[in-house]
N, C-alpha and C positions, 0 to 999 in steps of 0.2 A: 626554700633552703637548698643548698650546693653540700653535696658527701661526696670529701676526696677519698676515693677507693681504687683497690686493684679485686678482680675478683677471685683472686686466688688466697687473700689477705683472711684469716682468721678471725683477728681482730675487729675487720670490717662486717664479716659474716655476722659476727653475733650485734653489729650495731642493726644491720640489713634484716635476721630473723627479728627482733624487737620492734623493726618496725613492719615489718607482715604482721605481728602477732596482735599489734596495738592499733592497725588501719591507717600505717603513715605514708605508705607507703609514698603514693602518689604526689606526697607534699613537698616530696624529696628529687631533685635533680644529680643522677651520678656523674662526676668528673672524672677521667681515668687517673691515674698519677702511679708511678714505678720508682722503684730504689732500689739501693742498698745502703748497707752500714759506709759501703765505701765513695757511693755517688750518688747521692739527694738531687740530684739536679730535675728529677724528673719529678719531685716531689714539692706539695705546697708551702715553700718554705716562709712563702709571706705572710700565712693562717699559723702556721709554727716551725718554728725555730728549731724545733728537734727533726725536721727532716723525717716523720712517719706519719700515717696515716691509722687509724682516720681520722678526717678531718669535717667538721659539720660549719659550715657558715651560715650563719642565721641570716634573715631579710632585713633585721633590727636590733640588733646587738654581736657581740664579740665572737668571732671564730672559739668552738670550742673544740679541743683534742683528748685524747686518751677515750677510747672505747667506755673506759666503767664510765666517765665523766658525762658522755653523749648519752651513754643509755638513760641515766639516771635525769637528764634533762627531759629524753624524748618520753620518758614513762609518767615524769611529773605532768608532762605537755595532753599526755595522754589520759589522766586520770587517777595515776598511782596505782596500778594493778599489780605491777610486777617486782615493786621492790615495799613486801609488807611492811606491817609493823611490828615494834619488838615486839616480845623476844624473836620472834623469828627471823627480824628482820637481820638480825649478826650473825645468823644461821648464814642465810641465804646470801649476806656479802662474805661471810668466809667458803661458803662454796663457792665462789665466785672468781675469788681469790686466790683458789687451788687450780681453778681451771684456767686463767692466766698465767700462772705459774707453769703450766705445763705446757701451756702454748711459748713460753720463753725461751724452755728448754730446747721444746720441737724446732720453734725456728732456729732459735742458735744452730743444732746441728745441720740442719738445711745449709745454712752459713759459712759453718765448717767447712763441707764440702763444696759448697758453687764458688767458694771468697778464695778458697787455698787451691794450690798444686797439688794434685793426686798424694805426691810423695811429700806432702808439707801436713797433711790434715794428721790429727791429734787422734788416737781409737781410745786414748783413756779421757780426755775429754769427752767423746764421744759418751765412751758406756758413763761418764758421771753426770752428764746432762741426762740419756734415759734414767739411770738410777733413781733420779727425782720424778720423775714420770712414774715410774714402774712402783714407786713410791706412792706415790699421790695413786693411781690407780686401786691399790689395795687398800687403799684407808677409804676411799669412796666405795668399795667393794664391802668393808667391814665395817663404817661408819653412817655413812648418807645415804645409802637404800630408801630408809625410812622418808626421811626428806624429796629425795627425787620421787618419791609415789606419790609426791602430796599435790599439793594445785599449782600449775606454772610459775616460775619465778626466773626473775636474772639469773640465779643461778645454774636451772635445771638448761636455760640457754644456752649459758657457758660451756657446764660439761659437757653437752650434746657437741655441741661448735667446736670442742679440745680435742674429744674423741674422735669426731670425725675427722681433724685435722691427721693427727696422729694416720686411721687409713689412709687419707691421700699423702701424706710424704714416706711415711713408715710402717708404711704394710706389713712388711715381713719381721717385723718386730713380735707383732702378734699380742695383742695385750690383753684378749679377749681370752685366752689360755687361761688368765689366774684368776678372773673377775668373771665368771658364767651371771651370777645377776646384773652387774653390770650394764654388763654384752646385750641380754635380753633386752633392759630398759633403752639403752642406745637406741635396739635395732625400733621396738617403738617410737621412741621421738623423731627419730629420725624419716618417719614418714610423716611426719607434721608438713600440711602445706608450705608453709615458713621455710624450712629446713629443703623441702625437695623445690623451691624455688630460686634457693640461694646456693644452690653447689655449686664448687668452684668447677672452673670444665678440664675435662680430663688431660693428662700429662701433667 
């Protein structure tokens, strides 16, 4: 199989920790591919049409796209570890779901700024993209505790992959201020094999 990625891609990270975490690793050949919203050209537009990554081409059937969509193939591929069964399983794709969410937000602002003119970029756009983060961070701080202590899932992926994204583009946000258990759990996963073999590289 061929994975169109960049490695600074988010999105990609949590298909790439899935597959550390599931033994696929090897079975995978990475493609590099780049964009933006403004210029796909660098990107597999013949696997999709939407001009993003990532992107998984199989040896025997259809290019498949969107991260939730790849994980949820490679984890069936692999045995169904990671995305339970109900009831938790609504659990764990709505934790999933908040943590993509958050990475929307993140990139959009990254966007904001690299897409626009210094003197063109939007600060209330800006704080209402965080707001949804800063959002989502306290209900995972007062909600999902319980669940991210539980046994690895796509979920617990995601928010690892969201939050870390959040420090590599928006450090000085600080989101670790309002979420202390949070923060702690992060800074655990985030020394998962999986996690310390897929960071994006520095700048």
């Amino acid at each position: 199989m061929r994975l169109h990625f960049s490695p600074t891609s988010p999105y990609v990270r949590k298909v790439r920790v899935l597959l550390a975490e599931t033994g696929q690793t090897e079975d995978v050949t990475l493609v590099p591919a780049a964009g933006t919203p403004l210029d796909g050209s660098g990107m597999p537009l013949a696997q999709n049409p939407l001009g993003k990554i990532p992107v998984l081409e199989q040896d025997d059937g259809p290019a498949l796209y969107d991260s939730r969509v790849i994980c949820q193939f490679l984890d069936m591929r692999a045995g169904g570890q990671f995305y339970p069964a109900p009831p938790r399983r609504w659990d764990t794709l709505t934790l999933e779901a908040t943590a993509d969410g958050m990475l929307d937000a993140a990139v959009a602002m990254v966007y904001e700024h690299r897409l626009r003119r210094e003197d063109a970029v939007n600060p209330d756009l800006l704080e209402g993209y965080w707001s949804k983060i800063a959002r989502a961070v306290a209900t995972l701080e007062a909600r999902w505790m319980g669940h991210l202590a539980g046994a690895p899932d796509i979920g617990q992926i995601a928010v690892a992959v969201a939050l870390s994204y959040l420090d590599f583009r928006h450090g000085t946000r600080g989101w670790r201020s309002t979420a202390p258990g949070l923060a702690a759990w992060h800074a655990e996963f985030a020394e998962r094999p999986s996690m310390q073999a897929t960071a994006p590289p520095p700048g």
